[in-house]
VMD Tcl script that draws the C-alpha trace (Angstrom):
set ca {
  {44.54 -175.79 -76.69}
  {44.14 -172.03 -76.04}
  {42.71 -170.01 -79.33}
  {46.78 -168.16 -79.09}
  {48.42 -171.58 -79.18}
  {46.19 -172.93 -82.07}
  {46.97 -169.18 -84.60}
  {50.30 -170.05 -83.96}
  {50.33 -173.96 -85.05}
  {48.47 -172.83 -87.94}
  {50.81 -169.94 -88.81}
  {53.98 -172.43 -88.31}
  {52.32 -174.89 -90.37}
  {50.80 -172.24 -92.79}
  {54.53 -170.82 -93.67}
  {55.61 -174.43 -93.68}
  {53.48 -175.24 -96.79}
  {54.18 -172.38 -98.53}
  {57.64 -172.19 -98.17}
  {57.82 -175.47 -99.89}
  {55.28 -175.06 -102.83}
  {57.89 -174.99 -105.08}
  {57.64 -178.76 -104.74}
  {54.59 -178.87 -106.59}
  {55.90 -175.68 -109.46}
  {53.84 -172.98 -107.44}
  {56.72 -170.42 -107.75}
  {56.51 -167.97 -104.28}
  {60.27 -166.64 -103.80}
  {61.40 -168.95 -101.20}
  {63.57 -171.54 -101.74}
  {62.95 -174.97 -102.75}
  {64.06 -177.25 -100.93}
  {62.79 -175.31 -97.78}
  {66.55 -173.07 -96.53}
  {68.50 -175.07 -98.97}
  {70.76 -172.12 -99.15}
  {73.44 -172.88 -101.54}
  {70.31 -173.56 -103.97}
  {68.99 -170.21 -104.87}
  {71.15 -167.80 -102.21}
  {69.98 -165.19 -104.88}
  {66.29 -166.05 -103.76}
  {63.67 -163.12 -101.78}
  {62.88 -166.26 -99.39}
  {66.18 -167.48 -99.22}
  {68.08 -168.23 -95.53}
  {69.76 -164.73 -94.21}
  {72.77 -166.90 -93.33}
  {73.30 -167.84 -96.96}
  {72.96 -164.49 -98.13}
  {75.54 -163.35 -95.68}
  {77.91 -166.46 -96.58}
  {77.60 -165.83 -100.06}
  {78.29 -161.87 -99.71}
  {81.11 -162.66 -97.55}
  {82.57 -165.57 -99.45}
  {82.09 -163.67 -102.82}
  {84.00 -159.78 -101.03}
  {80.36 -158.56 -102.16}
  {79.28 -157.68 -98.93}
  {77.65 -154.46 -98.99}
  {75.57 -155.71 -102.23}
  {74.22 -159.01 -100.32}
  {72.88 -156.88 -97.44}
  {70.85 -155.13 -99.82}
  {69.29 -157.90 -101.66}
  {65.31 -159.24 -100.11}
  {66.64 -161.68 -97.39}
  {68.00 -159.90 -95.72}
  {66.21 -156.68 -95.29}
  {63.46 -158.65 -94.55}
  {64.88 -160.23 -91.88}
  {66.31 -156.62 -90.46}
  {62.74 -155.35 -90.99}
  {60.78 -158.03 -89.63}
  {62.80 -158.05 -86.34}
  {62.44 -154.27 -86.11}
  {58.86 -154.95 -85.89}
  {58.04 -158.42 -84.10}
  {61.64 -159.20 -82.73}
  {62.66 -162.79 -82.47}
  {58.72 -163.64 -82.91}
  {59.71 -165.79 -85.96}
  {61.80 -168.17 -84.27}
  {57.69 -169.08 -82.29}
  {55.94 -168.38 -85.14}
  {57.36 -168.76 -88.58}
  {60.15 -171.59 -88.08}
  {59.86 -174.85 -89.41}
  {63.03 -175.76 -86.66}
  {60.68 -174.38 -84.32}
  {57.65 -176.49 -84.98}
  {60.04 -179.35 -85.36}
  {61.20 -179.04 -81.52}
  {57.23 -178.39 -80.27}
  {56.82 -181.81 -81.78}
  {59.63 -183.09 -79.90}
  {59.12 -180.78 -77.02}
  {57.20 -183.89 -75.19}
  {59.97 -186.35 -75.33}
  {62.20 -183.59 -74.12}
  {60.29 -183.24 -71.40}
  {60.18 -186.85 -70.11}
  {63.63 -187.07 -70.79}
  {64.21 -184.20 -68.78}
  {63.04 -186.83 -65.94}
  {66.63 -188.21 -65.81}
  {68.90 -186.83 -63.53}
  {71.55 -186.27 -66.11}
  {69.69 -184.92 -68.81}
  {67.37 -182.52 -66.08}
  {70.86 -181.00 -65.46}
  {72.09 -180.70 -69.05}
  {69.46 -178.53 -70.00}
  {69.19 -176.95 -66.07}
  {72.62 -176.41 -65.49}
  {73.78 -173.57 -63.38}
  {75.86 -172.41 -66.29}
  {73.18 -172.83 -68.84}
  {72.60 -169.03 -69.40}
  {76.50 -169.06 -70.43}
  {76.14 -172.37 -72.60}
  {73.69 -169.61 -74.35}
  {76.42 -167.86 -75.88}
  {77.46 -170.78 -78.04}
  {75.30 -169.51 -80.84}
  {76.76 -166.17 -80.52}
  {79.77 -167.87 -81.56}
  {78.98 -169.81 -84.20}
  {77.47 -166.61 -85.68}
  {80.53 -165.20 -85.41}
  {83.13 -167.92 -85.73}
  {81.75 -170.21 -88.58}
  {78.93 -167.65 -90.09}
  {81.55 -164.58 -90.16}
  {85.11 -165.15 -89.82}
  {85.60 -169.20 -90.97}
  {83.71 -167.96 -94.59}
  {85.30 -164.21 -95.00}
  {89.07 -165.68 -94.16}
  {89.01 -169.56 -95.37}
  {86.03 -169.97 -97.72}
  {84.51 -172.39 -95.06}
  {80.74 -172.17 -95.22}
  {78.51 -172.74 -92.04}
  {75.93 -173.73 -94.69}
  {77.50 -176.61 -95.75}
  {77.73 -178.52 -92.43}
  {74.17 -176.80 -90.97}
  {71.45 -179.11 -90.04}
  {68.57 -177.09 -91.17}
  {69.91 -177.24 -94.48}
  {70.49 -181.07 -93.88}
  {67.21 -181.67 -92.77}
  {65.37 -179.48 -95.16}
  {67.28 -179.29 -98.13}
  {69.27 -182.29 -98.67}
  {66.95 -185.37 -97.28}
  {64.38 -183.92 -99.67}
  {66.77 -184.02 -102.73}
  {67.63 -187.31 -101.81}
  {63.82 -188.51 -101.52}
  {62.85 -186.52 -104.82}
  {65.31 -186.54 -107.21}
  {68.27 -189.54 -105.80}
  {70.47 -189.68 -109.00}
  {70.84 -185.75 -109.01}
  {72.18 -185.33 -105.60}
  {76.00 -185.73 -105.39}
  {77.32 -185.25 -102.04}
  {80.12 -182.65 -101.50}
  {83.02 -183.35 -99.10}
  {81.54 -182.40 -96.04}
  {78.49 -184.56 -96.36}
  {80.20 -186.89 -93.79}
  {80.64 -184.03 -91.18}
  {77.26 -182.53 -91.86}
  {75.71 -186.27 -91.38}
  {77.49 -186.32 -88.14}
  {76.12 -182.86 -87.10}
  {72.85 -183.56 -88.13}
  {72.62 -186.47 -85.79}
  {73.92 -184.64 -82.66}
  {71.20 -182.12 -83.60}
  {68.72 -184.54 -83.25}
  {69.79 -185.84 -80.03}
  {70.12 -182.35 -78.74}
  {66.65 -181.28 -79.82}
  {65.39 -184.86 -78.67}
  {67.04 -184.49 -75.04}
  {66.91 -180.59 -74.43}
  {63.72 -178.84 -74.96}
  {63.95 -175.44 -77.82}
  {67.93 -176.88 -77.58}
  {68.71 -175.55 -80.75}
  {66.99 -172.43 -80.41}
  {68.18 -171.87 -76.98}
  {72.21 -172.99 -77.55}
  {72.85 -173.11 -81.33}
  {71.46 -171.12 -83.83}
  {73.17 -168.70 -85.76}
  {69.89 -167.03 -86.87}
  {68.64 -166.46 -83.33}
  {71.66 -164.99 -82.84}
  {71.18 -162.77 -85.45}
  {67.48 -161.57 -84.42}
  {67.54 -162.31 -80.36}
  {69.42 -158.30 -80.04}
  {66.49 -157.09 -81.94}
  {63.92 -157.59 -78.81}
  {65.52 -155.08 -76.89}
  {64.40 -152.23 -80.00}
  {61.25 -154.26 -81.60}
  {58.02 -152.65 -81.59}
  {56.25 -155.79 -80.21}
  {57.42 -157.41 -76.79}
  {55.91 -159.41 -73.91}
  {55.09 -157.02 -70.96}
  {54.75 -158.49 -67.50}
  {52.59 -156.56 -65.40}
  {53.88 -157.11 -61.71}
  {51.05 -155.24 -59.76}
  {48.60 -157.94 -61.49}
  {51.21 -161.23 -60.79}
  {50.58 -163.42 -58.28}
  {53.87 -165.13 -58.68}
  {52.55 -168.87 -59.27}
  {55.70 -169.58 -61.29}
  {53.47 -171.14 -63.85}
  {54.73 -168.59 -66.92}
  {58.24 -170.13 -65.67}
  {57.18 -173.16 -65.80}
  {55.62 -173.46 -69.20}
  {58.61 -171.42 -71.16}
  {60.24 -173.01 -73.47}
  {63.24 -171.10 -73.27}
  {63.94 -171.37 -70.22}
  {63.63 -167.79 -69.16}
  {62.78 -166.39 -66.01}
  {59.27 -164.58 -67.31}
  {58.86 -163.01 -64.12}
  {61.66 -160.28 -63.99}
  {62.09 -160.55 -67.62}
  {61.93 -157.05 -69.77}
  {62.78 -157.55 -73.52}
  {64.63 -160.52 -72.72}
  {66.88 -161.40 -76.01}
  {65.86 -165.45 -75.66}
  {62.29 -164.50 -75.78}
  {60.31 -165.87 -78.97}
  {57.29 -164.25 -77.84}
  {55.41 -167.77 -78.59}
  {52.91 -166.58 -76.26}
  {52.69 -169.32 -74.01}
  {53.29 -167.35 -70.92}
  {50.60 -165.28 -71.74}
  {47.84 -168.65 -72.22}
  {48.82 -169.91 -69.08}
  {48.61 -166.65 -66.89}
  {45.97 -167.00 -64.49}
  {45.73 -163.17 -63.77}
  {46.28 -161.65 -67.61}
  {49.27 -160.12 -65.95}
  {51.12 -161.19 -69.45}
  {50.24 -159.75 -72.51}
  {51.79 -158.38 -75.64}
  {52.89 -154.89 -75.75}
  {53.36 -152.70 -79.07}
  {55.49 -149.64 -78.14}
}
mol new
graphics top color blue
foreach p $ca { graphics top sphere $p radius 0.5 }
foreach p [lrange $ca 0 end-1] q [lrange $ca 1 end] { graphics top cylinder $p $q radius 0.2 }
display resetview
């Protein structure tokens, strides 16, 4: 494993730990459970989404986007982009674990076309619209909360409370529907390599128009490439490195730039 590939296992893993020392009373501002957002929504670690929910749920909208989670978030992007879906995400380091079986999946004729699909850059847009459908307009008009059917909050924050404390944890009505979720999540991520990232989620949504502003972005120098399709090949988005130029998909993992055999990929800070 290339020294870039290695800083960022150890940074996913790194955030992963602390994120959850609240497990063992080591208080850091993130939430415990890990993006249980309905648990502290008040909390400087806690999910953007639930901050946004809550601000939009509560008519307290311009007060939410002041509080922690959200400037950080804002802040953050304005800096590194959509680098913390590579380098910070738990979901993230969930589907490089996966990423494997995804791959020999992806042997199959009919999965190789579900995630290869001429229309897959338009399948893309999905998570533009549950930002805006179930995110926005579901909680401001109904009271209908993406957080309560999301499977990183499943996974995350309510499997823990079940394995920690099982007598406390009483499941609200859409425990049924967020099971059900949860599962096809699991199948998607198992089938479909980065398939949440790249289809789904709200929060990349949220960050991916921040690459085309950030101050750090993956430059392609085309004088140096040599056009051997292997930063294509190795991108776990799915994005066509070679003509790409702030691309909003890109997570700036980095792994284009390990496997370049020219150095004609590198990070740029403008």
């Amino acid at each position: 494993m290339k020294k870039l590939q290695l800083t960022r296992l150890l940074s996913q893993l790194g955030f992963l730990g602390i994120a959850n020392l609240g497990a063992v009373g080591i208080k850091t501002g993130f939430c415990f459970p890990f993006f249980y957002c309905h648990g502290c929504p008040y909390a400087s670690g806690a999910c953007p989404l639930g901050t946004l929910e809550h601000g939009l749920y509560k008519g307290h909208i311009v007060g939410q986007f002041l509080l922690f989670p959200f400037f950080i978030l804002g802040s953050t992007c304005m800096i590194f982009g959509r680098a913390a879906c590579g380098w910070i995400c738990p979901i993230g380091l969930l589907q490089r674990a996966t990423a494997p079986l995804a791959k020999k999946m992806g042997k199959y004729s009919f999965f190789k076309k579900l995630g290869n699909s001429s229309n897959e850059k338009y399948i893309r847009y999905v998570k533009y619209f549950v930002l805006i459908a179930l995110v926005f307009l579901t909680t401001a008009l109904t009271g209908f909360m993406f957080s309560d059917i999301c499977p990183v909050g499943m996974l995350t924050g309510t499997f823990p409370l079940l394995i920690l404390h099982p007598t406390s944890f009483t499941p609200n009505v859409f425990f049924p529907f967020a099971l059900s979720i949860f599962i096809l999540f699991i199948i998607l991520i198992v089938l479909v390599g980065r398939g949440w990232c790249r289809y789904v989620c709200p929060l990349g949504a949220l960050m991916a128009p921040f690459n085309k502003i950030s101050v750090l972005w993956v430059h392609v120098d085309r004088d140096k490439c040599i056009e051997c399709m292997a930063c294509v090949k190795i991108c776990p988005m799915k994005i066509d490195v070679l003509n790409m130029y702030r691309d909003p998909e890109c997570i700036l993992c980095g792994k284009c730039i390990t496997i370049c055999p020219t150095s004609a990929i590198k990070y740029k800070v403008t």
